[in-house]
FILODO-466520 format. One record per residue (C-alpha): residue number from 0; x, y, z. Coordinates in nm, 4 decimals, padded with zeros to 6 digits. Layout:
// FILODO-466520
<r n="NUM" east="X" north="Y" up="Z"/>
...
This chain:
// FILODO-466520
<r n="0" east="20.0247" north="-07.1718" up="09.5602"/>
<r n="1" east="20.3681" north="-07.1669" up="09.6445"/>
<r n="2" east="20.4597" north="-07.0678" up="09.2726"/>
<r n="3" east="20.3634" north="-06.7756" up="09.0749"/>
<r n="4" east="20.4886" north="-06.6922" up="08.6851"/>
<r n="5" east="20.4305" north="-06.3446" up="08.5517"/>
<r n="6" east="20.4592" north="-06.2596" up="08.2011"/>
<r n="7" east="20.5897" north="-05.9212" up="08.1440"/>
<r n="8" east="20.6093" north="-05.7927" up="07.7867"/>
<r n="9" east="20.8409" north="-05.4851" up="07.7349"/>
<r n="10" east="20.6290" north="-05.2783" up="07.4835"/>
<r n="11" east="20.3011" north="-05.1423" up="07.7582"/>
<r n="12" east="20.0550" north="-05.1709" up="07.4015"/>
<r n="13" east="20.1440" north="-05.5070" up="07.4162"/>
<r n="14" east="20.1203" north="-05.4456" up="07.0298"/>
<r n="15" east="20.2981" north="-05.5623" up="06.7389"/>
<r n="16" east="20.3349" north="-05.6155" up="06.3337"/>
<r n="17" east="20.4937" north="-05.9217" up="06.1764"/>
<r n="18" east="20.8740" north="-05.9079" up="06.2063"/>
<r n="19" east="20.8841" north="-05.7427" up="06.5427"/>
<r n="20" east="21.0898" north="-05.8490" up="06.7917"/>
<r n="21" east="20.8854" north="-05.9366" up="07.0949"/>
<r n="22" east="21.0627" north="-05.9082" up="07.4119"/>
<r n="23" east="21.0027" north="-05.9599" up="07.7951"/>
<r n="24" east="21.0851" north="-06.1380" up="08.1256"/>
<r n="25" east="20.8953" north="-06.4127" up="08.2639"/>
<r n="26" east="20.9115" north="-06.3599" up="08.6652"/>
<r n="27" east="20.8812" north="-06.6433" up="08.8823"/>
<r n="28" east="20.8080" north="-06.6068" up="09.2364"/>
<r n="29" east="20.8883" north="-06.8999" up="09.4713"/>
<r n="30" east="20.8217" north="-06.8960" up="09.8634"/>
<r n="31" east="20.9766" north="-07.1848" up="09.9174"/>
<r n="32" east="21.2551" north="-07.4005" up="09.7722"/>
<r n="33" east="21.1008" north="-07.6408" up="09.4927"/>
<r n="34" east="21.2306" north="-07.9093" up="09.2477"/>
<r n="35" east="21.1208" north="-07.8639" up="08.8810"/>
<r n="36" east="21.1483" north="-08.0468" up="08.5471"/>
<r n="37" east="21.2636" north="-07.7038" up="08.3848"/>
<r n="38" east="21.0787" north="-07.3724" up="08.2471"/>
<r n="39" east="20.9780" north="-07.3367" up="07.8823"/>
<r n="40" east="20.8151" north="-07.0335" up="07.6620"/>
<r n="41" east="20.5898" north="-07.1324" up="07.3780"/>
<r n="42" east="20.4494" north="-06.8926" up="07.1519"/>
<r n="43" east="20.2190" north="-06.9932" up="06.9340"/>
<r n="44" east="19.9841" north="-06.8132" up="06.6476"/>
<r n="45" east="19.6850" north="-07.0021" up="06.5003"/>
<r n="46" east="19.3520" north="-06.9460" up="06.3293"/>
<r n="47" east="19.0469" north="-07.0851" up="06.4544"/>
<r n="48" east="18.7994" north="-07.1840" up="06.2616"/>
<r n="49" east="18.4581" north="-07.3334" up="06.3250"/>
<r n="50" east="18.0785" north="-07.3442" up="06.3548"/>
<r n="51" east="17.9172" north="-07.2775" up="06.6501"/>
<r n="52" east="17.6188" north="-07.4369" up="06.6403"/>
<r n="53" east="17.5151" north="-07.2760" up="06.9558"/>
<r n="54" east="17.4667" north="-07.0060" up="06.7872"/>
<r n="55" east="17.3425" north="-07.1238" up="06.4424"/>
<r n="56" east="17.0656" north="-07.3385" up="06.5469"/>
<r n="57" east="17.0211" north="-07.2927" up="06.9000"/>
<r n="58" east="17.1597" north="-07.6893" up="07.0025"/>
<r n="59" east="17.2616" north="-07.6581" up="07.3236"/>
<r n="60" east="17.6588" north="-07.6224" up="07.3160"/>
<r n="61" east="17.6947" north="-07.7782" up="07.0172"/>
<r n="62" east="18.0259" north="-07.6916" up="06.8289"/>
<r n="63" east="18.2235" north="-07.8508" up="06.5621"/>
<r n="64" east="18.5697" north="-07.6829" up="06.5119"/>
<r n="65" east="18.8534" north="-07.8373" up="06.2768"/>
<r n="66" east="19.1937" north="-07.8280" up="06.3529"/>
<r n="67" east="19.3201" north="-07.4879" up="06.3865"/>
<r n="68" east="19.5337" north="-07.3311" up="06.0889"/>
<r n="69" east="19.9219" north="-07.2965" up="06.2777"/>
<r n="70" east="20.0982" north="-06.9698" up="06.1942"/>
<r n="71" east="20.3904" north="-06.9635" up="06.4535"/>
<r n="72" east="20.4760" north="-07.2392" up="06.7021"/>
<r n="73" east="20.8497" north="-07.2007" up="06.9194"/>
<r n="74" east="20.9271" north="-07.3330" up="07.2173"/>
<r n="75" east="21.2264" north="-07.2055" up="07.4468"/>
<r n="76" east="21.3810" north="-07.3078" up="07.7292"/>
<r n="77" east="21.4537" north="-07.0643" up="07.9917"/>
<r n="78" east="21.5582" north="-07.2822" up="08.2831"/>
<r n="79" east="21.7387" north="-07.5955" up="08.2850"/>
<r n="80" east="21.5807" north="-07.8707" up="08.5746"/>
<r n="81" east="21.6705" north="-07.7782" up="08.9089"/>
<r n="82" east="21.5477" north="-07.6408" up="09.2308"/>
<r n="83" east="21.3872" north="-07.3077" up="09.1995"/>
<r n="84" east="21.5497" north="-07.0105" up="09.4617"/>
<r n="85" east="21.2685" north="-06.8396" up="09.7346"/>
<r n="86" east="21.1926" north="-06.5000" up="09.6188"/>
<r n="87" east="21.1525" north="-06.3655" up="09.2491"/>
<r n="88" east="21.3484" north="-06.4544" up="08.9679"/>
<r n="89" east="21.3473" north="-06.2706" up="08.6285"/>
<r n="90" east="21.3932" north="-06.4744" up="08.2847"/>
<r n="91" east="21.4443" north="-06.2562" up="07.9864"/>
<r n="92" east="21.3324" north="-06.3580" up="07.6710"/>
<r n="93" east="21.2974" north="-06.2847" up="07.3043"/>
<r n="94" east="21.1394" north="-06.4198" up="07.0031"/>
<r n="95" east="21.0546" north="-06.3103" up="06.6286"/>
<r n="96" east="20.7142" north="-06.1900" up="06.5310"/>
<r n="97" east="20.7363" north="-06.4495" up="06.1803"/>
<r n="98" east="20.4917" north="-06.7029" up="06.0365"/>
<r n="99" east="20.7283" north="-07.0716" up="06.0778"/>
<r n="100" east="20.4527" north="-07.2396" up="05.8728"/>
<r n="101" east="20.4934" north="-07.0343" up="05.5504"/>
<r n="102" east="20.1242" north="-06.9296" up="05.5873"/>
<r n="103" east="20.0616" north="-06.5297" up="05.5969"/>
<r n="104" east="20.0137" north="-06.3923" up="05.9592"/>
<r n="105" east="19.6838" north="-06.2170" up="05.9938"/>
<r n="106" east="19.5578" north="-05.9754" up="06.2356"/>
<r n="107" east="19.4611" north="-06.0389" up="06.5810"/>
<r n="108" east="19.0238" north="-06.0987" up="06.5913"/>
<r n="109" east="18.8042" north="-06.2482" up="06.7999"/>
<r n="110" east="18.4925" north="-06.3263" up="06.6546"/>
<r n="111" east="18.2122" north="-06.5942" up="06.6687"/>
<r n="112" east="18.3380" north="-06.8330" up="06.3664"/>
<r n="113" east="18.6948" north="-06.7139" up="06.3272"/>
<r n="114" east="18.9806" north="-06.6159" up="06.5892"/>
<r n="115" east="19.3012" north="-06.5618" up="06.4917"/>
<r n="116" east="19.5222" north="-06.4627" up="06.8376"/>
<r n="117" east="19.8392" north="-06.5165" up="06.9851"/>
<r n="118" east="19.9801" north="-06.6109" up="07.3235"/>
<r n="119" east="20.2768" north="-06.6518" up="07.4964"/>
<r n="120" east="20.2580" north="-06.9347" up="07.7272"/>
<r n="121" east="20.5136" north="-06.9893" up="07.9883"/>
<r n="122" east="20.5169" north="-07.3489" up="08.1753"/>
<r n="123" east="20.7143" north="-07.4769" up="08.5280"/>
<r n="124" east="20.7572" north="-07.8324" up="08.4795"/>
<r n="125" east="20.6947" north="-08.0471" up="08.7357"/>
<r n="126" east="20.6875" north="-08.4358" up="08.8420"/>
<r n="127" east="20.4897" north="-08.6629" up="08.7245"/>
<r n="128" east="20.2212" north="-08.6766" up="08.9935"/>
<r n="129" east="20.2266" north="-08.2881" up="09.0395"/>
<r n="130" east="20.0670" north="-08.0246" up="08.7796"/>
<r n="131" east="20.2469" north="-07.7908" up="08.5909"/>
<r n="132" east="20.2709" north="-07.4359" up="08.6630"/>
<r n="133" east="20.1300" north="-07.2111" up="08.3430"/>
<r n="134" east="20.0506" north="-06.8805" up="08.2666"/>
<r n="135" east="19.9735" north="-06.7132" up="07.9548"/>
<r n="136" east="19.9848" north="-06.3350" up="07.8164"/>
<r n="137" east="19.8042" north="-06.2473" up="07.4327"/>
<r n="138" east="19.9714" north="-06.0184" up="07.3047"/>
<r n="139" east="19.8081" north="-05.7837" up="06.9994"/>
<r n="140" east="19.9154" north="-05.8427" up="06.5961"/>
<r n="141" east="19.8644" north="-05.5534" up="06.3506"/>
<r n="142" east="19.9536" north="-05.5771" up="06.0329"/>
<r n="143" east="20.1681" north="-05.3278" up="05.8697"/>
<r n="144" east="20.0302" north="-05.0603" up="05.6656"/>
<r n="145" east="19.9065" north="-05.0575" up="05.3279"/>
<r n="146" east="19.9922" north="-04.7764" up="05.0840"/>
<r n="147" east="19.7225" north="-04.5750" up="05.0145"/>
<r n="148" east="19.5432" north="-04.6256" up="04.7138"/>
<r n="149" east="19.2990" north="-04.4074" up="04.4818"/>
<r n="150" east="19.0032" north="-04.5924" up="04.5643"/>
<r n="151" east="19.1177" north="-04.5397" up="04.9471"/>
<r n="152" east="19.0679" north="-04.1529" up="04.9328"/>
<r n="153" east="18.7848" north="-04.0465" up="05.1814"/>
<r n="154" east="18.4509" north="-04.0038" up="05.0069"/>
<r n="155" east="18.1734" north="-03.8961" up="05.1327"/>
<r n="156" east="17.8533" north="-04.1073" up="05.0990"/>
<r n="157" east="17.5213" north="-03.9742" up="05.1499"/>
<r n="158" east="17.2240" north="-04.1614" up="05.2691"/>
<r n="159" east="16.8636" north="-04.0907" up="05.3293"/>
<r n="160" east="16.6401" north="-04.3644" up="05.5042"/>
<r n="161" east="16.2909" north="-04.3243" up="05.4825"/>
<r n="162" east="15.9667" north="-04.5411" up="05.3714"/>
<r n="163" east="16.0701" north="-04.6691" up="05.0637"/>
<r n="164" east="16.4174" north="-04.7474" up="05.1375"/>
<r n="165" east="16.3963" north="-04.8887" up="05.4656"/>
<r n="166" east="16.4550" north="-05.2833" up="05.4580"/>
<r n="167" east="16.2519" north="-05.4143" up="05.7821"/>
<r n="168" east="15.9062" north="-05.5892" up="05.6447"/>
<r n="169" east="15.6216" north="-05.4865" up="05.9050"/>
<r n="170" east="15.3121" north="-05.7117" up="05.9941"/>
<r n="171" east="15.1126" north="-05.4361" up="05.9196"/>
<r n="172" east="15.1937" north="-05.1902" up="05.6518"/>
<r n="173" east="14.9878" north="-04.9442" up="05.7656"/>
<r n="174" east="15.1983" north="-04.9186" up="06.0856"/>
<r n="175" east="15.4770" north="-04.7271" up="05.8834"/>
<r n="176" east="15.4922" north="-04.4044" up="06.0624"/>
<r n="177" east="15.6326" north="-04.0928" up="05.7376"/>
<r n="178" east="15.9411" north="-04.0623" up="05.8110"/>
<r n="179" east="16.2779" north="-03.9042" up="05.6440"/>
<r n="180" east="16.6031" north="-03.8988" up="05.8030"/>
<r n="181" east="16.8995" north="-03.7678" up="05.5926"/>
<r n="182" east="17.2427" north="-03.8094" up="05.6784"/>
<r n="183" east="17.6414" north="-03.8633" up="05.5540"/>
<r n="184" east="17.9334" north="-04.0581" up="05.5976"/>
<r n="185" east="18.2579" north="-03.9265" up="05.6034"/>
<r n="186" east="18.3956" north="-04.2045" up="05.4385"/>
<r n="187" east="18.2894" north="-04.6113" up="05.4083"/>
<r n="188" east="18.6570" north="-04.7397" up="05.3351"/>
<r n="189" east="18.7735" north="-04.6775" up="05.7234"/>
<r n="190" east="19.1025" north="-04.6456" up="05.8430"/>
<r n="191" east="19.1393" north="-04.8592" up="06.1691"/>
<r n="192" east="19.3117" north="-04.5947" up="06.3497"/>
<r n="193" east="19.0485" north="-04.3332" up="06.2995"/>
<r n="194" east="18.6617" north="-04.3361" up="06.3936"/>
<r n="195" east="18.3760" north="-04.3957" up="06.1643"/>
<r n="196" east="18.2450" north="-04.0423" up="06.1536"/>
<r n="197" east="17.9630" north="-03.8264" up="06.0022"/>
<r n="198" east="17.6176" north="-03.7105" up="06.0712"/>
<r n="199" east="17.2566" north="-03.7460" up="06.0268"/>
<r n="200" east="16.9203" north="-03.5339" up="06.0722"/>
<r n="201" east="16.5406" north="-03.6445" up="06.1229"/>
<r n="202" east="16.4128" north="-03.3971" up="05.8942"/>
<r n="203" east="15.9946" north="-03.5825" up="05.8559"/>
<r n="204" east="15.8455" north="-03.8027" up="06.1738"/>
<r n="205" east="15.4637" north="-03.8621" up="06.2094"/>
<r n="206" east="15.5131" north="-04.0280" up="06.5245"/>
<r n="207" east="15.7715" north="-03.9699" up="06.8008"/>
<r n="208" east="16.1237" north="-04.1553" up="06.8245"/>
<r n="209" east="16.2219" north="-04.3907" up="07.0893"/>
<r n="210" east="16.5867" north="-04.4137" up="07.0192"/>
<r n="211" east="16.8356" north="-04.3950" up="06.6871"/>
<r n="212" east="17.1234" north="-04.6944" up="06.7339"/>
<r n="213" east="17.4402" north="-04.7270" up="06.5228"/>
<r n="214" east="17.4979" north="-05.1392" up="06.4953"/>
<r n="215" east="17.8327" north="-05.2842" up="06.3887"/>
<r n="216" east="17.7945" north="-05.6382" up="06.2352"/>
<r n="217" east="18.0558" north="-05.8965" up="06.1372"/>
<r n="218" east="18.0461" north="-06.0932" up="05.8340"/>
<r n="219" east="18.2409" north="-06.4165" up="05.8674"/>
<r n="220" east="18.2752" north="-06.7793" up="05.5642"/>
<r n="221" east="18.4961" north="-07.0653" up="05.6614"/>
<r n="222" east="18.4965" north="-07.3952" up="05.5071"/>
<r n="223" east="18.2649" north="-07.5342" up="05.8054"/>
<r n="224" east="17.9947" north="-07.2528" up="05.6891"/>
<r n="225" east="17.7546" north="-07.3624" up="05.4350"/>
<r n="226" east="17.6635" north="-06.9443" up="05.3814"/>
<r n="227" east="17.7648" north="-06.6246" up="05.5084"/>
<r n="228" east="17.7149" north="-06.5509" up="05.9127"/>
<r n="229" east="17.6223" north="-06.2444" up="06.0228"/>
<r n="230" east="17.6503" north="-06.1169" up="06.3887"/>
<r n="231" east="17.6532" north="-05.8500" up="06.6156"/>
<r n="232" east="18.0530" north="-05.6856" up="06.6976"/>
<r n="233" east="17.9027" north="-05.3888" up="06.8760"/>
<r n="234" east="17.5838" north="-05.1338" up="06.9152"/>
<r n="235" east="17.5866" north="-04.7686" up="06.9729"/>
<r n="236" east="17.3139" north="-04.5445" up="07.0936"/>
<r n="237" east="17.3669" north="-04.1845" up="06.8872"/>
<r n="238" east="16.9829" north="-04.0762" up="07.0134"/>
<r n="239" east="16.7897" north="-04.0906" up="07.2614"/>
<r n="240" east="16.4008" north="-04.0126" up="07.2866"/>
<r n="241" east="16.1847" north="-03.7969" up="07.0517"/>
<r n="242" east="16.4618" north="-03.5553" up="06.8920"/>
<r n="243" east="16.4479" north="-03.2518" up="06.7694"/>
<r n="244" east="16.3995" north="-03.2351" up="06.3940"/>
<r n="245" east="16.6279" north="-03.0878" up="06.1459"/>
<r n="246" east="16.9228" north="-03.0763" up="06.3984"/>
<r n="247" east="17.2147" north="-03.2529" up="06.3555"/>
<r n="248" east="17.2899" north="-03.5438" up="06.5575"/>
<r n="249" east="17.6881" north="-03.6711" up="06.5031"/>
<r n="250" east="17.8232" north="-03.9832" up="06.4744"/>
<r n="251" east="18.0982" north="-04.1264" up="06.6053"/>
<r n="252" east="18.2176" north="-04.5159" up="06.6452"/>
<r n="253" east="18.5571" north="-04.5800" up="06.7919"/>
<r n="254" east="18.6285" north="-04.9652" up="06.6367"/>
<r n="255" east="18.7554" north="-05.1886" up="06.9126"/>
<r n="256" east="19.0800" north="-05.3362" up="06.9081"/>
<r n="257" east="19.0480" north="-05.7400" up="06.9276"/>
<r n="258" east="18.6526" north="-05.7822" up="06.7635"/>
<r n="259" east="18.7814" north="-05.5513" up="06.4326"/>
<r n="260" east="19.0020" north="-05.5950" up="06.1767"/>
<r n="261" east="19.0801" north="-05.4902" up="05.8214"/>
<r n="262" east="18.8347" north="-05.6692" up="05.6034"/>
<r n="263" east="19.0209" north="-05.9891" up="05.4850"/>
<r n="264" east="18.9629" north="-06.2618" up="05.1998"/>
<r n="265" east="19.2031" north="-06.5076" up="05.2005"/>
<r n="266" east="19.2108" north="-06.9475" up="05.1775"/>
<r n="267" east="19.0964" north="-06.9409" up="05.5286"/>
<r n="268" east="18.8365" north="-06.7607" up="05.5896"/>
<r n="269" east="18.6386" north="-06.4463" up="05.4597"/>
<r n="270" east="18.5602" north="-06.1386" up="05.6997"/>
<r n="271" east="18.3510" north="-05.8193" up="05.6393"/>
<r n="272" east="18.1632" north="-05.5501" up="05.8395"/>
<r n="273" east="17.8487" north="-05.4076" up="05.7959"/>
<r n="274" east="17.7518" north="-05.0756" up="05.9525"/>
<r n="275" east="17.3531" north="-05.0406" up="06.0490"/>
<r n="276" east="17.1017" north="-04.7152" up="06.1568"/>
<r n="277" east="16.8346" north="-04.8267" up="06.3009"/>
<r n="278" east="16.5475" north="-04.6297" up="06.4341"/>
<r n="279" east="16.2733" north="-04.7027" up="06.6966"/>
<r n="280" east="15.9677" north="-04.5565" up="06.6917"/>
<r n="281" east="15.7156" north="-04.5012" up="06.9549"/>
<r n="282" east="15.5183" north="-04.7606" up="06.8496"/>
<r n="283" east="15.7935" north="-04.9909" up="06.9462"/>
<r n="284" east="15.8204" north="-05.0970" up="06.5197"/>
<r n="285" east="16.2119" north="-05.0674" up="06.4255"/>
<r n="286" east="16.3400" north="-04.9315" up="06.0916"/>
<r n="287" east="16.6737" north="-05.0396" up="05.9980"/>
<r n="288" east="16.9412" north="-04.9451" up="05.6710"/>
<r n="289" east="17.2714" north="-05.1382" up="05.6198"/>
<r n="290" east="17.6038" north="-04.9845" up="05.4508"/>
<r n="291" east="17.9170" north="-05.2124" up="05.3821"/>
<r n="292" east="18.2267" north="-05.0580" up="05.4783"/>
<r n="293" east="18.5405" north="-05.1714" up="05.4315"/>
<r n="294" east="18.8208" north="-05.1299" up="05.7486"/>
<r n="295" east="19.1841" north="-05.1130" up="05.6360"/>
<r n="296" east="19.5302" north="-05.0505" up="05.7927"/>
<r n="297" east="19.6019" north="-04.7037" up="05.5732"/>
């Protein structure tokens, strides 16, 4: 192509909170002289919501999604029509982090029934029997921090999965190797800017361990869900093979930017997380205990 638009954001994180000022160039490179209708920059926020069905049910690509929930929409012109110069031409450009639709603006995610982003879109207009020329940058929303609150104070939460606690049903009861694994959480309310820590021990196995996995799910409601979804954000192998007994294994889940956010409830949609342990045995039987934790920007 003769045409090519970057979109360069000035801030490297390419991260922001609501009333930022987001600022960069838009560089168009041009080997050749051409005619154009004009260059705009959109920016537009919006939630997503929907049902994949794909998912759900297993339909093949079926997906309903209803019309997406606008947060910020702008448009701005950066270049009148004309006829565009041969080499590379910066466009500077600036624009307001700031919900136009009087709606709150929530935190960039990407999940399976919910997405919430936003993108700059930059577009070369051209004739009517040519295509336009579009690129588009997302750039990263955090909301601003809450003030700490009593209940936010780390506590520690102890756990200890074993046979009675353990919440997997077997075919065969009998199957259920004695087992005791003991273990702590720093703290379940987490701080998005700090890793889920803590520890655990296998302190009783009859049989020998395959492999001890930390599991991050999602939680997500919408109006198109008739229930609660649950789905997998992440997994995380802490252990591998028969270990040792009675020595502390640590744990340690970084939460990624994009798939987590601070636990929201709001007239849009609902969104939780759910941290698992689940252990394999050699028998190739899994036991598996959930913990709700709640992620906030503290």
């Amino acid at each position: 192509m003769s045409v090519t638009l970057e979109i360069r954001v000035e801030r490297a994180s390419k991260t922001f909170h609501p009333g930022d000022i987001v600022k960069g160039v838009v560089a168009v490179t041009s080997k050749s002289a051409l005619k154009h209708d004009g260059l705009d920059l959109h920016f537009d926020g919006q939630v997503t919501t929907h049902k994949n069905q794909a998912l759900m049910d297993n339909l093949a690509l079926a997906y309903t999604a209803s019309k997406p929930s606008v947060l910020i929409s702008s448009c701005t012109p950066l270049l009148a029509a004309g006829k565009l110069a041969v080499g590379t031409t910066e466009f500077p450009f600036s624009t307001e982090l700031r919900s136009g639709t009087g709606l709150q603006l929530e935190e960039t995610y990407h999940g399976v029934h919910v997405i919430a982003s936003y993108v700059l879109k930059c577009e070369l207009k051209r004739s009517l029997l040519q295509q336009n020329i579009v690129k588009t940058e997302e750039i990263y929303v955090e909301k601003n921090k809450e003030k700490p609150k009593k209940e936010d104070k780390p506590k520690e939460h102890l756990f200890e999965i074993n046979n009675a606690t353990i919440t997997n049903n077997f075919a065969d009861k009998a199957e259920i190797p004695k087992f005791s694994i003991k273990g702590s959480f720093n703290s379940l309310t987490c701080p998005l800017s700090s890793p889920l820590s803590g520890h655990l021990a296998v302190a009783v196995c009859q049989i020998p361990i395959t492999s001890i996995d930390l599991v991050m799910h999602r939680v997500e409601m919408c109006s198109e869900l008739s229930k609660q979804q649950q789905s997998e954000v992440m997994s995380l192998q802490i252990a591998e093979g028969d270990v040792m007994r009675g020595v502390s294994i640590p744990i340690h889940l970084v939460f990624p930017r994009f798939f987590v956010c601070p636990t929201t409830t709001n007239s849009l949609f609902s969104l939780g997380f759910k941290i698992s342990i689940n252990v394999i045995f050699g028998n190739n039987y899994t036991a598996s205990e959930s913990f709700d934790i709640v992620t906030k920007r503290i």
